[in-house]
C-alpha positions in Angstrom: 46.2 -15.4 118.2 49.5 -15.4 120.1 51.4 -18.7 120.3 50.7 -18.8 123.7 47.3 -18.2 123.8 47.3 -21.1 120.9 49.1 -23.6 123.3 46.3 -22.5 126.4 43.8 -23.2 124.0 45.1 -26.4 122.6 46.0 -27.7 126.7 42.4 -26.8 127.3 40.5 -28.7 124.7 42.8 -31.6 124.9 42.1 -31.7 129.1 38.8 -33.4 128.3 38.1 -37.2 126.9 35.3 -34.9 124.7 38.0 -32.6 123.8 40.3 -35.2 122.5 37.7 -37.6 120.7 36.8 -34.1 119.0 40.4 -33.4 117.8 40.7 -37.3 116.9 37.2 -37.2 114.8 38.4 -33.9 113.1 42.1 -35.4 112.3 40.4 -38.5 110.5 37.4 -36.3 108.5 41.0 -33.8 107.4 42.8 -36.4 106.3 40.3 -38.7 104.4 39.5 -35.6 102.3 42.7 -34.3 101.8 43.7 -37.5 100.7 40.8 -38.1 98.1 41.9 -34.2 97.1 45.3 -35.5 96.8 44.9 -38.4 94.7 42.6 -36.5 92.4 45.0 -33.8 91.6 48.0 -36.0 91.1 46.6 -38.4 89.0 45.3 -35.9 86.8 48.9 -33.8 86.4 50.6 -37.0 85.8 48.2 -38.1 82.9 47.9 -34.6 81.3 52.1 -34.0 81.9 52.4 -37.7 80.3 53.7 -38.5 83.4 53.3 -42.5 84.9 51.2 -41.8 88.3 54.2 -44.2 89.8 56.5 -41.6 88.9 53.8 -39.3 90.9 53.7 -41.2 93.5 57.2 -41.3 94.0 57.9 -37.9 93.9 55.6 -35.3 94.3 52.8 -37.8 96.6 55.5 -38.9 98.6 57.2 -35.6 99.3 54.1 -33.9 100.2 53.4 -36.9 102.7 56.5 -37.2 104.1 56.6 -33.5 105.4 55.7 -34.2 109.0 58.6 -36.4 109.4 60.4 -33.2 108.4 59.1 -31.4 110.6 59.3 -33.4 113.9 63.0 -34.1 112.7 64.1 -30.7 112.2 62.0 -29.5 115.4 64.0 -32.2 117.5 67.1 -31.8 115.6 66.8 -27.3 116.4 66.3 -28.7 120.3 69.2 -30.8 120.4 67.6 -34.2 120.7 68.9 -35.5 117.1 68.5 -39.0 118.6 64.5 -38.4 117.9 65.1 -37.8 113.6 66.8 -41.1 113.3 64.3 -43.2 115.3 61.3 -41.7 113.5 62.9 -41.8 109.9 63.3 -45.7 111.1 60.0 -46.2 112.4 58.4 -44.1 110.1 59.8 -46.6 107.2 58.4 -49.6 109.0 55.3 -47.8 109.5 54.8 -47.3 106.2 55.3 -50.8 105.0 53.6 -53.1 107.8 50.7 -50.2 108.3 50.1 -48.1 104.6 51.5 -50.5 102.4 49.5 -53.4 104.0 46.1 -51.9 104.5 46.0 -50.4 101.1 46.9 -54.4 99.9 43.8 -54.9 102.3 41.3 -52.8 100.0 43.1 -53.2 96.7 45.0 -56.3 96.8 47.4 -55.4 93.0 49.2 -53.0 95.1 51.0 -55.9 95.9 50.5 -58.1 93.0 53.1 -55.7 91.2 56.5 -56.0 91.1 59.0 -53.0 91.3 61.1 -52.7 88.3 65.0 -52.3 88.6 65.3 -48.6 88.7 62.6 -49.0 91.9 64.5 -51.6 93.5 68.2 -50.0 93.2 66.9 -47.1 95.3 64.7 -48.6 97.8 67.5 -50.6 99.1 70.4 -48.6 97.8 69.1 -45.9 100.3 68.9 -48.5 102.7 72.4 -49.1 101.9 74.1 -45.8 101.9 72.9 -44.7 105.2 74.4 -48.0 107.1 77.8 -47.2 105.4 77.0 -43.4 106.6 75.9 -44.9 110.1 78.4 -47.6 110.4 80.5 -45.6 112.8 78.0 -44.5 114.8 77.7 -40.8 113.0 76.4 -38.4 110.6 78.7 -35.6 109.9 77.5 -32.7 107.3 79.6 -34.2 105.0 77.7 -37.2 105.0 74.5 -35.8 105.2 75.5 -33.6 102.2 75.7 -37.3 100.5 72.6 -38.4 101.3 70.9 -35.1 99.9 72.7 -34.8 96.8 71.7 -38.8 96.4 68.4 -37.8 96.9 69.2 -35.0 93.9 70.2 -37.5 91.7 67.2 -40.2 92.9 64.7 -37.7 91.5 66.1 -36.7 88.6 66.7 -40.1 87.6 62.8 -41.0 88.5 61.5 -37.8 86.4 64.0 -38.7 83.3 62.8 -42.2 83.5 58.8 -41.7 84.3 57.2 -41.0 81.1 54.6 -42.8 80.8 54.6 -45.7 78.1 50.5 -45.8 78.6 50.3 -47.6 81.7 47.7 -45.1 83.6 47.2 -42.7 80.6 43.4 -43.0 79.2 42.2 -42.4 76.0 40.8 -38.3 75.2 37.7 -39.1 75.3 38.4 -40.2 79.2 40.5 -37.6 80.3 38.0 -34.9 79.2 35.2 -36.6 81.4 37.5 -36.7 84.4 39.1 -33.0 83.7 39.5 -30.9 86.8 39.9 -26.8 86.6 43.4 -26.2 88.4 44.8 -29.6 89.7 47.6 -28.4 91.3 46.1 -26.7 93.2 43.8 -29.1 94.3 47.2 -31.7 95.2 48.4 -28.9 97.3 45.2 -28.7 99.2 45.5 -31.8 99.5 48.6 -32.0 101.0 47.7 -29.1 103.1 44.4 -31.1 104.7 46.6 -34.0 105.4 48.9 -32.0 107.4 46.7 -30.1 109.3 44.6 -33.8 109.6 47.6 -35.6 110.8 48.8 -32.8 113.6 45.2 -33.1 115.1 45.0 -36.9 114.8 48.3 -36.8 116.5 47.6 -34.5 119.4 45.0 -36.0 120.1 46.3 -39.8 120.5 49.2 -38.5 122.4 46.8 -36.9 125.1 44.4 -39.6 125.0 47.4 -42.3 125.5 49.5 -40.1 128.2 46.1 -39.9 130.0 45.5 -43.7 129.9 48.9 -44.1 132.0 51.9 -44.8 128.7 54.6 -43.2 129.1 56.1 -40.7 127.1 59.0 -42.9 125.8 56.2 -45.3 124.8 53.9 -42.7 123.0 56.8 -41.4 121.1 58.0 -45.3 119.7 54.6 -45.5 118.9 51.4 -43.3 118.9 54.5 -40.2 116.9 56.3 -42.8 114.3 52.9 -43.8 113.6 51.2 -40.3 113.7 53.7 -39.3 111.4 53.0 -41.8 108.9 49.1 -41.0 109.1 49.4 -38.6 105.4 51.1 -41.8 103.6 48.7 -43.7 105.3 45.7 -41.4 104.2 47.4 -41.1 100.7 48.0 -45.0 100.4 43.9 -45.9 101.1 43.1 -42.8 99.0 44.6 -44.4 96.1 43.6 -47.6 97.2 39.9 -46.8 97.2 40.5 -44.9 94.2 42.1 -48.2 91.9 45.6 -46.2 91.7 47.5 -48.9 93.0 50.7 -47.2 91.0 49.7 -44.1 93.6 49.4 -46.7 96.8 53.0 -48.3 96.0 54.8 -45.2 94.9 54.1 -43.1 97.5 55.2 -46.1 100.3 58.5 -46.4 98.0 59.2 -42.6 97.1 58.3 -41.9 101.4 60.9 -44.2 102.4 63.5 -43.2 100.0 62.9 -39.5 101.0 62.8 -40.6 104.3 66.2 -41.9 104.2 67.6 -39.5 102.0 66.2 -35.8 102.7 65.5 -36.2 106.2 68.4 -37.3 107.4 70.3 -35.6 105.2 68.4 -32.1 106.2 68.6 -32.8 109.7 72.7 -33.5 109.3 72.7 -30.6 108.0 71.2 -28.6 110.7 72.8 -30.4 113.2 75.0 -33.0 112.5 74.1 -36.8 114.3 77.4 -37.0 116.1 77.3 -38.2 119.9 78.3 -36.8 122.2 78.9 -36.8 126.5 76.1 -34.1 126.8 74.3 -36.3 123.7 74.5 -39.8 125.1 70.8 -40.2 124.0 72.1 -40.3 120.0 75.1 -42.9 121.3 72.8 -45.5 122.3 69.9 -44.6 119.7 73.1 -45.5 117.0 73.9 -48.4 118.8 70.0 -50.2 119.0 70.1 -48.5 114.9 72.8 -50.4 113.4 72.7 -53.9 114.6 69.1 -53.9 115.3 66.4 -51.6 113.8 67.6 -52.0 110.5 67.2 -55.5 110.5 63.8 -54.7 111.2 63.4 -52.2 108.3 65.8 -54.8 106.0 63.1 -57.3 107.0 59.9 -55.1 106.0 61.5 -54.3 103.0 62.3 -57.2 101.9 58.8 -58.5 102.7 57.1 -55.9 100.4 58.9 -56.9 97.4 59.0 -60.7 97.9 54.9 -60.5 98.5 54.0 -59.7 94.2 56.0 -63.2 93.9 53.8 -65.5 96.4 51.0 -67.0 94.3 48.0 -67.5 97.2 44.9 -67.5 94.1 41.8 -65.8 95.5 43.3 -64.9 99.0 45.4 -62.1 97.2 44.2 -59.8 100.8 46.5 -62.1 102.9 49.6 -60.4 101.5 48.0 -57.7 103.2 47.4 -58.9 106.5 50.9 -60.8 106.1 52.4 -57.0 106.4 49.7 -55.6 108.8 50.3 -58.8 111.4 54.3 -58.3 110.9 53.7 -54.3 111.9 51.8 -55.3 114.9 54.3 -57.7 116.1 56.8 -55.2 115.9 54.6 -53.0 117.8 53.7 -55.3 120.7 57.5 -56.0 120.7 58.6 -52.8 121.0 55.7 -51.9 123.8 
């Protein structure tokens, strides 16, 4: 079917309340069982590899779930509107704390009863870091952006040297052969294939049901997109969640924002490099809300998610959840 007549069909379906709860309902059923397909298949690799599933879920998990905020990046980076890829890398981070990282606290509360070890830590916030001395001017040259991706390089390398497992997550023979699946990679990339197609439909759908309840587009795309975008992490998070891989939950919210940070940004400078301009004066004042503000905001949210394993609260261990879930919705409400 020509592009065209894809688009007609997709303006059609989605010119009906029917038409969009469909698209919604079909979204969700895509990206619950690409996520249970997901968790599955990684699990298994990283046990039979002898591979920790954090050092899954920091690499391979979160790259898979972190594809559409490649996508809607590079899409808006090709059209000229690079102030889009640095809001949604932004928002997107947030997202994934306040929204993945607290519900999956929510139904498992030791995804946040564990600590992250130092290697964990130095690149969760030393990503953090590098981009405000990238961004501190107000800019992302290629140069810069060639930084952040070979940081990225070196991030994964260092997570693969350092991820064999030393039996956390690794089960006895007798276990593993109970629990063995046929061709688990390529049950992960169906997986991550189902998420994808899950999360486009869950987020064409919001956006026509929103735009059609009166928001505007600049509110849709703070909210019902950043969010949208986050849906696979968020399907991935509860997956493992559900599933009692808590190492999954937490290191695909780490390895997502790290990527995030990293590869996106430093794909999109790449492409096309964030440096205002008079014809750009959208990326000016998106750089100027970024620096003083929004990373605050993603400072703060960070720094939430790794203080919450220290707060002792006995049986209401689910509060840290809702502590991250009821910071995410403030933030929301805020920005609205």
């Amino acid at each position: 079917m020509p592009p065209s007549s894809m688009d007609e069909l997709m303006n059609t379906v989605l010119s009906t309340w029917t038409g969009i709860g469909a698209c919604l309902a079909l979204g969700f059923f895509m990206l619950a069982m690409g996520a249970n397909w997901l968790v599955d298949g990684s699990s298994f690799i990283a046990r039979r590899v002898g591979v920790s599933t954090l050092a899954i879920g920091l690499t391979v998990v979160a790259w898979g779930t972190s594809a559409p905020e490649v996508v809607v990046s590079a899409n808006a980076a090709l059209a000229g509107r690079t102030s889009i890829s640095l809001g949604n890398v932004l928002g997107s981070n947030m997202a994934n704390i306040g929204l993945v990282l607290g519900c999956s606290g929510l139904v498992l509360p030791s995804v946040l009863q564990k600590a992250l070890n130092f290697r964990d830590l130095f690149w969760f916030f030393g990503s953090l870091a590098l981009l405000w001395g990238v961004s501190a001017d107000h800019q992302i040259t290629r140069t810069e952006a060639g930084v952040l991706l070979a940081s990225f390089a070196a991030y994964t390398v260092h997570v693969w040297l350092t991820g064999r497992s030393t039996g956390m997550g690794v089960e006895s023979q007798e276990e593993f052969g109970q629990k063995s699946i046929r061709h688990p990679w390529l049950l992960t990339l169906l997986g991550f294939v189902v998420i994808l197609l899950g999360a486009e439909a869950s987020i064409q759908g919001a956006v026509a049901g929103s735009l059609r309840l009166g928001m505007s587009e600049r509110v849709v795309g703070l909210t019902i997109v950043a969010v949208g975008t986050s849906l696979p992490e968020f399907a991935a998070g509860l997956g493992g969640a559900f599933k009692g891989e808590s190492d999954i939950s937490i290191g695909n919210v780490v390895g997502s924002n790290v990527f995030n940070v990293l590869a996106v940004l430093g794909i999109i400078g790449l492409i096309h490099p964030l440096v205002p301009s008079d014809e750009n004066s959208d990326l000016a004042d998106a750089f100027a809300n970024a620096v003083p503000a929004d990373f605050l905001w993603v400072l703060g949210f960070s720094l939430a998610a790794v203080s919450l394993p220290f707060l002792r609260l006995g049986k209401l261990t689910r509060f840290k959840g809702l502590i991250l879930v009821g910071a995410y919705a403030y933030y929301i409400a805020r920005l609205v």
